[in-house]
N, C-alpha and C positions, 0 to 999 in steps of 0.2 A: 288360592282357590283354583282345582282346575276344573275342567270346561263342564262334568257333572253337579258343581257348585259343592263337592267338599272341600273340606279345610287341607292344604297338606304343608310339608315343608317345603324350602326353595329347592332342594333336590325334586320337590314330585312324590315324596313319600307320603301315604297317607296316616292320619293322624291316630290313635290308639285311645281311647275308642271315637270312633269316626262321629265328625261335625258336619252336617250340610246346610249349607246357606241355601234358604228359599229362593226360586226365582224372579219374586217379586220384590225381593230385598234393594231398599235404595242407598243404605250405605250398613258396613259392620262396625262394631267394638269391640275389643277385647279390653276386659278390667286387669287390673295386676293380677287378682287374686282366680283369671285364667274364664272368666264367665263368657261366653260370646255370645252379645247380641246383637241384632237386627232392626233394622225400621222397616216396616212392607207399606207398602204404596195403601194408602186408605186405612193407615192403623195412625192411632194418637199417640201408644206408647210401644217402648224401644219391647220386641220379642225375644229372650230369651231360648238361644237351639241349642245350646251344649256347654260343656266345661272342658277347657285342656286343664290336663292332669302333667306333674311332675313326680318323677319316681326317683329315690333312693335308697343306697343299698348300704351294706354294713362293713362292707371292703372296694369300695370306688377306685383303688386301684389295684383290684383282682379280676375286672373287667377285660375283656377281650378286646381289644383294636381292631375293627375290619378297613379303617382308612376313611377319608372323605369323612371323618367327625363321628363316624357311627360304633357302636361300641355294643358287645354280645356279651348276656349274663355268664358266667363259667360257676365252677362249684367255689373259687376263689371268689369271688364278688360276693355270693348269697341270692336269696330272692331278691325283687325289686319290692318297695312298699311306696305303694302310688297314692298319693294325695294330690290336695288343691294345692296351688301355688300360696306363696308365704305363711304355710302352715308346719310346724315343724320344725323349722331351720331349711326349711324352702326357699330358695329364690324368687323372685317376682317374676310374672312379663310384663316387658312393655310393648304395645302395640307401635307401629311402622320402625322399631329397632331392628337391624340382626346384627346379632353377634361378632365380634372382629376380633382379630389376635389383639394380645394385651403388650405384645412383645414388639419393642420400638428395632427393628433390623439394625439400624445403622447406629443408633446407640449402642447394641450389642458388639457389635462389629469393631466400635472404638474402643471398650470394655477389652474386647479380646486382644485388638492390639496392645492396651496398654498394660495386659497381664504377660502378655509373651517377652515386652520387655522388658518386665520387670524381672521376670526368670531369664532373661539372656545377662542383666546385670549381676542379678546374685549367683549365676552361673559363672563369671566369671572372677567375684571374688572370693569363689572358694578355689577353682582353678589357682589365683594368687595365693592365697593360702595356703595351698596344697604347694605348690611350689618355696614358696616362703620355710615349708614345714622341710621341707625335703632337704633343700640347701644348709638349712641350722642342722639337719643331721648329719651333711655330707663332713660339714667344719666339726663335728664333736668325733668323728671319727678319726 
């Protein structure tokens, strides 16, 4: 939330279509299915200010890379088609998560060592091979 009380990302982006938390709000929710409500000081039930919306396209990888996670429609991707969360083949939100790489570095990293040697091995038994081939030629001649 920043200091005008909308909703945005951790970058500071604001949300599409924009959320504002009242300033009598004493605490927020968001539901999976993206609902955001409210408690205001001197109310019994929770207030309902907005919905974050999830949008998908028909070529998700004809999207545009601008970096820092954000991504621009092109004529390759398509329109976006914006719905509520877990409708669709939607993903959910979960409230106080963010997002983290799924990609373990240093697993990866042993991965690639252990394919590099495998290619330094079978690189060298075809080098024997090939040597092996070459000598049975040398003796037929």
């Amino acid at each position: 939330m920043n200091g005008e009380g909308a909703v945005v990302t951790n970058e500071g982006y604001l949300l599409s279509p924009q959320i504002t938390i009242p300033a009598g709000a004493t605490s927020t929710s968001i539901s999976k299915d993206g609902i955001v409500s409210v408690m205001v000081a001197g109310q019994s039930a929770a207030q309902q200010v907005g919905t974050i919306e999830t949008a998908t396209f028909n070529n998700p990888a004809g999207l545009r890379a601008m970096g820092g996670n954000l991504f621009v429609t092109s004529t390759a991707s398509g329109d976006p088609t914006v719905g509520a969360p877990g409708t669709e083949s939607r993903g959910t939100i979960q409230q106080g998560f963010v997002e983290d790489s799924n990609v373990s570095v240093v697993e990866e990293m042993v991965n690639m060592i252990l394919g590099q040697r495998a290619y330094e091995a079978n690189s060298k038994v075809v080098k024997a091979a090939d040597e092996m081939l070459a000598q049975t030629n040398a003796i037929v001649r």
